[in-house]
C-alpha positions in Angstrom: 19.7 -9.8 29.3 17.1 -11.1 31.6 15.7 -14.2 31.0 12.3 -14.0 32.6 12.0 -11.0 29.7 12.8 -13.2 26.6 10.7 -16.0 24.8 11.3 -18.1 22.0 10.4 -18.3 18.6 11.1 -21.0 16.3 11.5 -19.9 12.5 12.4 -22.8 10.4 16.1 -23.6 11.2 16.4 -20.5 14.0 15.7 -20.3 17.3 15.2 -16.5 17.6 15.3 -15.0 21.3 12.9 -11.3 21.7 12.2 -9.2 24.4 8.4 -10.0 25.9 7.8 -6.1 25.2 9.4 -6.0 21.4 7.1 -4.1 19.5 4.6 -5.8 17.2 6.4 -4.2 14.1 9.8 -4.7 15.2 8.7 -8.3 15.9 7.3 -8.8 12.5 9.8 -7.4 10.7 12.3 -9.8 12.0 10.2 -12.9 12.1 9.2 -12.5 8.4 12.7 -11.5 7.4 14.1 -14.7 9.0 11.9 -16.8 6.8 11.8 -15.3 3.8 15.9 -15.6 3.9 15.5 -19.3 4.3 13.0 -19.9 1.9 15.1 -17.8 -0.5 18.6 -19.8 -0.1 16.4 -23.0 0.2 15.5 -22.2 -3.9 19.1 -20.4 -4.8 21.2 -22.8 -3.4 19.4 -25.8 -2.1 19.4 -28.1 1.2 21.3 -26.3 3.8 22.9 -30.0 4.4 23.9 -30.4 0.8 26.1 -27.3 0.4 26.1 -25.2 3.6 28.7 -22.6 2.7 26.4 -21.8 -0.5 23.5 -22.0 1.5 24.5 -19.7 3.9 25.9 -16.9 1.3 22.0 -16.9 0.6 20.8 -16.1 3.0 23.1 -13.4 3.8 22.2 -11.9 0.7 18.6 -12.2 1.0 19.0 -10.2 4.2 20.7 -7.7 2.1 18.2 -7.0 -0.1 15.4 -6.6 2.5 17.6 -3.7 3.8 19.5 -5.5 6.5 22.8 -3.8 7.0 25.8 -6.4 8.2 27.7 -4.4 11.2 29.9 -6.9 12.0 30.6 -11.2 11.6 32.7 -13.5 12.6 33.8 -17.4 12.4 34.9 -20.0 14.4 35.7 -23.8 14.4 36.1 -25.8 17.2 36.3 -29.6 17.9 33.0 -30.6 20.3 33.8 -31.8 23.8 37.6 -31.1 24.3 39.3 -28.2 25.8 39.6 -25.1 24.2 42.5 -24.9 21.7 44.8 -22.5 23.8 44.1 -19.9 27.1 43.3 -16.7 24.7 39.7 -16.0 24.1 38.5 -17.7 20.9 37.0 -15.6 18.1 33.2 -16.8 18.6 33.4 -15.7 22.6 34.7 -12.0 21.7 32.0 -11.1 19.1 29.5 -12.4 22.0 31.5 -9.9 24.4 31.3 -7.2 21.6 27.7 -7.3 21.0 27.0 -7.8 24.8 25.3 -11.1 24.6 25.0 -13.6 27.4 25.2 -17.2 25.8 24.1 -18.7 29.2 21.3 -16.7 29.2 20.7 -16.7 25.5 20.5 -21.1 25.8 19.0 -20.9 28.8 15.9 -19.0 26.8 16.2 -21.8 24.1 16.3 -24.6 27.0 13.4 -23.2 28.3 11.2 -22.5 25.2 11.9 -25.9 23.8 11.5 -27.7 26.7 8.0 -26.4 26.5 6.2 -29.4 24.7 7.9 -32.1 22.4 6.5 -30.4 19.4 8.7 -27.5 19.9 11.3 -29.6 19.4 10.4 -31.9 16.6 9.7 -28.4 14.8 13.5 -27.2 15.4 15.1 -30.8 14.3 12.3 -31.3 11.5 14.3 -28.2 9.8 18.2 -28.2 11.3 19.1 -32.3 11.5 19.9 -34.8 9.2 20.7 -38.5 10.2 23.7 -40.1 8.1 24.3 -43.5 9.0 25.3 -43.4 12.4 25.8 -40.1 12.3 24.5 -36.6 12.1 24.3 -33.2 10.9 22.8 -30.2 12.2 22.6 -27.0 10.8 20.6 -24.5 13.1 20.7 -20.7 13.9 20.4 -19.0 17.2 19.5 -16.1 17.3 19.3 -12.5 19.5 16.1 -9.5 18.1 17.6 -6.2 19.8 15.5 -2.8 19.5 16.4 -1.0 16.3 15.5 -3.7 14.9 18.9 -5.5 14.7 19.6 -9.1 14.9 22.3 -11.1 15.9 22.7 -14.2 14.7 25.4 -17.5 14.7 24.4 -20.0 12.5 25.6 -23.0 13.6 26.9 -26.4 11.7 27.6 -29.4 13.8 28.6 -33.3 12.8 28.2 -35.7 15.5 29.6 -39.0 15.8 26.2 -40.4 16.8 21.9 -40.0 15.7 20.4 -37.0 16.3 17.1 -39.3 17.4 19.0 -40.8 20.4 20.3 -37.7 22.2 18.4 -36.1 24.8 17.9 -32.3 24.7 20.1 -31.4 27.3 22.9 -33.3 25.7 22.2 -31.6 22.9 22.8 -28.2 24.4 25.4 -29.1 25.9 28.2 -29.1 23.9 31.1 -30.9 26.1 29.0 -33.9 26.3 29.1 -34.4 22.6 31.9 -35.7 19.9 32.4 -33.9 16.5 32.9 -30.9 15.3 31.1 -27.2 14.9 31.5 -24.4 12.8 30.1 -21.1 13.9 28.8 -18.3 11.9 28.3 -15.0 13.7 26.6 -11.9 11.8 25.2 -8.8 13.5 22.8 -6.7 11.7 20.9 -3.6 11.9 17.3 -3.1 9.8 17.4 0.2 7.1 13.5 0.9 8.1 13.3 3.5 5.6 14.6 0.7 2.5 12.2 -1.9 4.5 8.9 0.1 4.7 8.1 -0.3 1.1 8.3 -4.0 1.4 6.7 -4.3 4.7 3.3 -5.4 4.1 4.1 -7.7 1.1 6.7 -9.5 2.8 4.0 -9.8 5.9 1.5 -11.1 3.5 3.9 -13.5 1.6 5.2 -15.0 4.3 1.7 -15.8 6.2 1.0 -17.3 2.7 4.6 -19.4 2.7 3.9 -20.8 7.0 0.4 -21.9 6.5 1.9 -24.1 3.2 4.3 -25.3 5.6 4.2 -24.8 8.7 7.3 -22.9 9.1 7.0 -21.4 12.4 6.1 -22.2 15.8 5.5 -20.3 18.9 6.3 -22.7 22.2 4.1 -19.9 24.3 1.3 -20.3 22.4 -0.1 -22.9 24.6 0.6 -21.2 26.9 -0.8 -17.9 26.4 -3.6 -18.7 24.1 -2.3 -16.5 21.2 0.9 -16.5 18.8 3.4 -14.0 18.2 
């Protein structure tokens, strides 16, 4: 991964990382897949703060029926800002190493397309935070579009020991600075084209239909560029 090659796209809850030359359909496909398996979880199992694990069973499902094939997963749990639990490689760092991701270079594509205007960043904590008293939830997804298409994914669920509203974005992202605890989800999947085709243009239109309602997604580029993704 280089990172002058990837942007950012903001998708409800997920921060999705592409390749600058992704094709337009492989682009779609996964931006419109992403949301709909939100949207579907959001009215199957309710606030993604309320019950997560339910939530999250969703949206793997709703992947499933699109024609998303699951080629591998994994899950972790770590306590935020302490050393690692013991010298062996934890279970969330060797599916990176498996599916050849960089997380450095993954975050610093999020850093970067974030960083872009404030209202990339009110987007991401409008749909993954949750103040509770003093202190917080987060439940966001980052998230890797590959050729094929596949997507790899790790939803992840933090509780911090302090408001999400007072925390600087580099704290944020920077996870030894912080107090609380994180789960990490990790799926990989691969798109069945031939199971999505029929779908396709439905999905496309149903999903336009479902963003301008709500405003569901936001392109930190477009600014700059002049046109979305």
């Amino acid at each position: 991964m280089d990172r002058t090659s990837e942007q950012l796209m903001l998708i409800g809850g997920t921060a999705l990382v592409y390749p600058v030359g992704a094709s337009e359909i492989q682009r779609r496909a996964a931006f419109d897949s992403i949301l709909y398996a939100q949207l579907v979880a959001n009215k199957n199992a309710g606030s993604r703060f309320g019950n997560y694990e339910n939530w999250y069973a969703a949206t793997r499902e709703a992947y499933r029926q699109l024609g998303w094939i699951k080629l591998a997963s994994t899950h972790d749990l770590k306590q935020l800002g302490q050393p690692a639990r013991s010298a062996y490689i934890q279970p969330l760092e060797a599916w990176l190493k498996i599916r050849s991701i960089c997380p450095e270079v993954v975050l610093a594509t999020v850093k970067a397309g974030l960083s872009k205007s404030a209202e990339g960043l009110r987007h991401m904590l409008k749909y993954s935070a949750q103040e509770q008293g003093q202190r917080s939830k987060l439940v966001f997804e980052i998230g890797l579009l590959k050729p094929g298409p596949a997507l790899d994914l790790c939803s992840i669920t933090m509780h911090i020991d302090e408001r999400i509203s007072g925390i600087p974005l580099d704290v944020l992202l920077s996870e030894q600075v912080l107090r609380g605890e994180a789960e990490f989800n990790g799926v990989s999947l691969m798109l069945d084209n031939g199971r999505f085709q029929h779908q396709r243009v439905e999905l496309q239109a149903l999903m336009e239909h479902k963003d301008a309602q709500g405003d569901y997604r936001f392109d930190p580029y477009a600014s700059v560029t002049g046109t979305a993704s």
